[in-house]
C-alpha positions as CSV (number, residue, x, y, z in Angstrom):
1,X,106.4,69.8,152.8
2,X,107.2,73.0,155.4
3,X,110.6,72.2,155.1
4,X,111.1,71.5,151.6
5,X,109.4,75.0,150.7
6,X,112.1,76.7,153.2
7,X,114.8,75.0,151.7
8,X,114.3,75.6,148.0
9,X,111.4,76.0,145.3
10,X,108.1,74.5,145.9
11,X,107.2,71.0,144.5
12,X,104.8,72.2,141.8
13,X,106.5,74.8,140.4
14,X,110.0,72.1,140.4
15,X,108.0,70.1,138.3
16,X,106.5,72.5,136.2
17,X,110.2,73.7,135.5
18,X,110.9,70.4,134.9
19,X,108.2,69.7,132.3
20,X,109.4,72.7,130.8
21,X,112.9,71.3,130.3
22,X,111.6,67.9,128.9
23,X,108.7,70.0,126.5
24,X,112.4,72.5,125.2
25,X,114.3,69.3,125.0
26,X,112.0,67.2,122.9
27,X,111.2,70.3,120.2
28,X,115.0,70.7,119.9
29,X,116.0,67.1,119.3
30,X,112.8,67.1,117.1
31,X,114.5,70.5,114.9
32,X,117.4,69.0,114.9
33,X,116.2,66.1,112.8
34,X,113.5,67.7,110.9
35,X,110.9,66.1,109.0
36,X,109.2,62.9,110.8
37,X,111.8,63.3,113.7
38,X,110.0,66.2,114.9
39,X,106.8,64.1,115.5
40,X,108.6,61.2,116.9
41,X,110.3,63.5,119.5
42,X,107.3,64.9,120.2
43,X,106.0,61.7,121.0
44,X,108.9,60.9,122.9
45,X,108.2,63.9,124.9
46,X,104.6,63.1,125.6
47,X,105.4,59.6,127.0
48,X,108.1,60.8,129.0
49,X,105.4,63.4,130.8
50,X,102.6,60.2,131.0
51,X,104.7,57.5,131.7
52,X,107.5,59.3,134.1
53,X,105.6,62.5,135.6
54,X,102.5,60.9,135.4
55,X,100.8,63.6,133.7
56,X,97.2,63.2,132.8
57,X,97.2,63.4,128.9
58,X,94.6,66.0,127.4
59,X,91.9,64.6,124.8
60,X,93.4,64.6,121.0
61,X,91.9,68.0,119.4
62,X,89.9,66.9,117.1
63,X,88.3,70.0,115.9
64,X,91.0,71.8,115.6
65,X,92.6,69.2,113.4
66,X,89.6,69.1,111.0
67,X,88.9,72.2,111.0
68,X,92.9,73.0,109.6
69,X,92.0,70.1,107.2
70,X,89.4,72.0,105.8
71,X,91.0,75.2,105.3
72,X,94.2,73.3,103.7
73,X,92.3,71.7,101.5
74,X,90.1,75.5,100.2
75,X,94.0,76.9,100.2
76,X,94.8,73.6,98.1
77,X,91.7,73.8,95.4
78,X,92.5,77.9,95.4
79,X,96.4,77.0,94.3
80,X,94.9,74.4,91.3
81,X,92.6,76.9,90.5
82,X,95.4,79.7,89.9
83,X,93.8,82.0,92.5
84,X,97.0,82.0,94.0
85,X,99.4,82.9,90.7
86,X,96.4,85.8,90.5
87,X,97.1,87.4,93.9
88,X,100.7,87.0,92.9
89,X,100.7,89.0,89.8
90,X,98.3,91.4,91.1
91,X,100.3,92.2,94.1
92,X,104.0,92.6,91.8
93,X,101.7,95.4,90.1
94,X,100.8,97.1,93.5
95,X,105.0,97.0,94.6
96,X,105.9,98.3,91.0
97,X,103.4,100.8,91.3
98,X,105.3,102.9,93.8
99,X,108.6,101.9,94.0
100,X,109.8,104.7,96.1
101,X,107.5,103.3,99.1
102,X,108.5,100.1,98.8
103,X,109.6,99.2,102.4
104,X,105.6,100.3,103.3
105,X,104.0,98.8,100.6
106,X,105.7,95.7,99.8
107,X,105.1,94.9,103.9
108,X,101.3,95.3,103.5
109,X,101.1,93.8,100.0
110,X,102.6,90.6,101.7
111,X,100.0,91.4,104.7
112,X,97.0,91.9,103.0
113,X,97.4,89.3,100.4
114,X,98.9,86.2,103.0
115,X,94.9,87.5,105.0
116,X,93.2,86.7,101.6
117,X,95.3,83.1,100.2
118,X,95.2,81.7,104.2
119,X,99.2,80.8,103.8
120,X,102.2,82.7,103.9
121,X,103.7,80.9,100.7
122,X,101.9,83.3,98.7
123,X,104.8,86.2,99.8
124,X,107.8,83.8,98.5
125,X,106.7,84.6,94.8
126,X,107.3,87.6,95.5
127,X,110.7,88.1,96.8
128,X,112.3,88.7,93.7
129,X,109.7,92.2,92.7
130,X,110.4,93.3,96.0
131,X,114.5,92.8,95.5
132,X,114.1,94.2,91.8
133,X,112.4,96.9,93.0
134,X,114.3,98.2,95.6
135,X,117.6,97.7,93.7
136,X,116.3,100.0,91.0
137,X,115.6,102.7,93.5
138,X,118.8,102.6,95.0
139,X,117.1,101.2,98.4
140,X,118.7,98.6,100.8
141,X,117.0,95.6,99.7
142,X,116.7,94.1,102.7
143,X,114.5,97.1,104.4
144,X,111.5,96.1,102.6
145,X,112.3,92.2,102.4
146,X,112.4,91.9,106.6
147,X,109.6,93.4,107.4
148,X,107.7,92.1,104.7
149,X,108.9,88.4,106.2
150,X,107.0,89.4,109.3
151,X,104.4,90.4,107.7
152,X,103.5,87.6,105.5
153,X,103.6,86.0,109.0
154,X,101.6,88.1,111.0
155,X,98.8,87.7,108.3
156,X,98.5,84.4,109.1
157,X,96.7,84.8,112.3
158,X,94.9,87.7,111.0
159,X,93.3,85.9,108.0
160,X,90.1,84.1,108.8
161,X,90.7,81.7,106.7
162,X,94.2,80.0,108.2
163,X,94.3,76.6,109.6
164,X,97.0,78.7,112.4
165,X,93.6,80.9,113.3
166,X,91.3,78.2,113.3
167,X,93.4,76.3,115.5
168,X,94.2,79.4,117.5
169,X,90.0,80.1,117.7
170,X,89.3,76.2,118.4
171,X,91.4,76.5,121.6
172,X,89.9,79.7,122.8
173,X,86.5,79.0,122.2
174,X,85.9,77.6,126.0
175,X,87.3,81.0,127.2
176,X,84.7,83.1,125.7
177,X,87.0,84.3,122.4
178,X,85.1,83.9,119.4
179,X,86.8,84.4,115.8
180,X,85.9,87.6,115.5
181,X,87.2,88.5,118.9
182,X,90.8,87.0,117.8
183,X,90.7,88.7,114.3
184,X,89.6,92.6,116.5
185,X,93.0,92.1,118.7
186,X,95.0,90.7,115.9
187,X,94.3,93.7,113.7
188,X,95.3,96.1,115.2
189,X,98.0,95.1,117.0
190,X,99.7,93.9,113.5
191,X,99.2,96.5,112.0
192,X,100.6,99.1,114.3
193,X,103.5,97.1,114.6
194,X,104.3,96.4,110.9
195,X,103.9,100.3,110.4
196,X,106.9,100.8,112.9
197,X,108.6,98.0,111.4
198,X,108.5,99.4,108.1
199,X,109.4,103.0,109.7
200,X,112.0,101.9,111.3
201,X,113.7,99.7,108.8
202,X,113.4,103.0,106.1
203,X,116.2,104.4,108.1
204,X,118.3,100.9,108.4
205,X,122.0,101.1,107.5
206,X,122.6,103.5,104.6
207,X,121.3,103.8,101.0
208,X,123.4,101.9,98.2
209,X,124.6,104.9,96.7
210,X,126.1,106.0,100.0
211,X,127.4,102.2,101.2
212,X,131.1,102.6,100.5
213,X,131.6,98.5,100.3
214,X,128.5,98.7,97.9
């Protein structure tokens, strides 16, 4: 064991690089086919871990899998309901409402809004005020339409009501982090960033009525 540690890596962490490369592997044979060929190389990956690594598999998370049926299925009855087309139209009025600031407030519209519906889908709708918008203000479109992609994003795991957080909360749950102890880092931390995003992308390339190939 002495001398295999002189001559190159240590065992555990060549086979921890080596689970690494089958984990990559299987999730990018898995993209490549999309849909059900995601699972099946992921199951593919699992028994090549068991079966050729002999890796002890974990217990099937149960929780965490009912719980994100749970909180698809409140997302699910709020869409039939039309809570969803609500938050839509509401939040078009709040980007029309100052369309000179729309690469800050279509960002936390998008953020504010993904925290309340649980899903990011509720931003899509939306991509087409934001464009409107920003065309009529002689703004680069795609300031305000990047960030607010991140942000519909970064809501996800700052709503409370997300199947991503109540997976993320499941899992952490034996470490001490409660919900609200997720939700107090999240914060923060997403909102600081999306307000340098948004800062930053204000001064992105230059305004249409200065973009020669505009």
């Amino acid at each position: 064991e002495l001398r295999r540690r002189r001559r190159g890596l240590p065992v555990d962490t060549l086979l921890l690089i080596l689970h690494g490369i089958v984990v990559v592997a299987a999730i990018y044979l898995g993209v490549r086919e999309g849909g059900l060929g995601l699972g099946i190389w992921g199951l593919f990956g699992v028994l090549v871990l068991v079966y050729g690594f002999q890796v002890d598999p974990g217990s099937p998370p149960t929780d965490a899998v009912f719980i994100v049926i749970a909180v698809i299925t409140a997302a699910s009855a709020m869409q039939v309901a039309g809570g969803v087309d609500w938050m839509v139209g509401v939040a078009a009025r709040l980007i029309r409402g100052q369309p000179k600031a729309v690469t800050f407030i279509a960002p936390a519209t998008a953020f504010l809004f993904t925290v309340g519906a649980g899903t990011g889908n509720i931003y899509y709708p939306l991509l087409p005020v934001i464009y409107d918008v920003s065309y009529s203000q002689g703004i680069r479109p795609e300031r305000p339409l990047a960030v607010s992609a991140v942000a519909s994003q970064a809501g996800i795991l700052c709503s409370p009501v997300s199947a991503a957080t109540a997976a993320l909360v499941t899992l952490l749950e034996p470490d001490g982090f409660s919900l609200a102890d997720v939700l107090l880092m999240m914060w923060p931390a997403s909102i600081v960033a999306l307000v340098v995003a948004a800062f930053v992308q204000s001064r992105w390339g230059k305004d249409l009525e200065e973009d020669p190939e505009f």
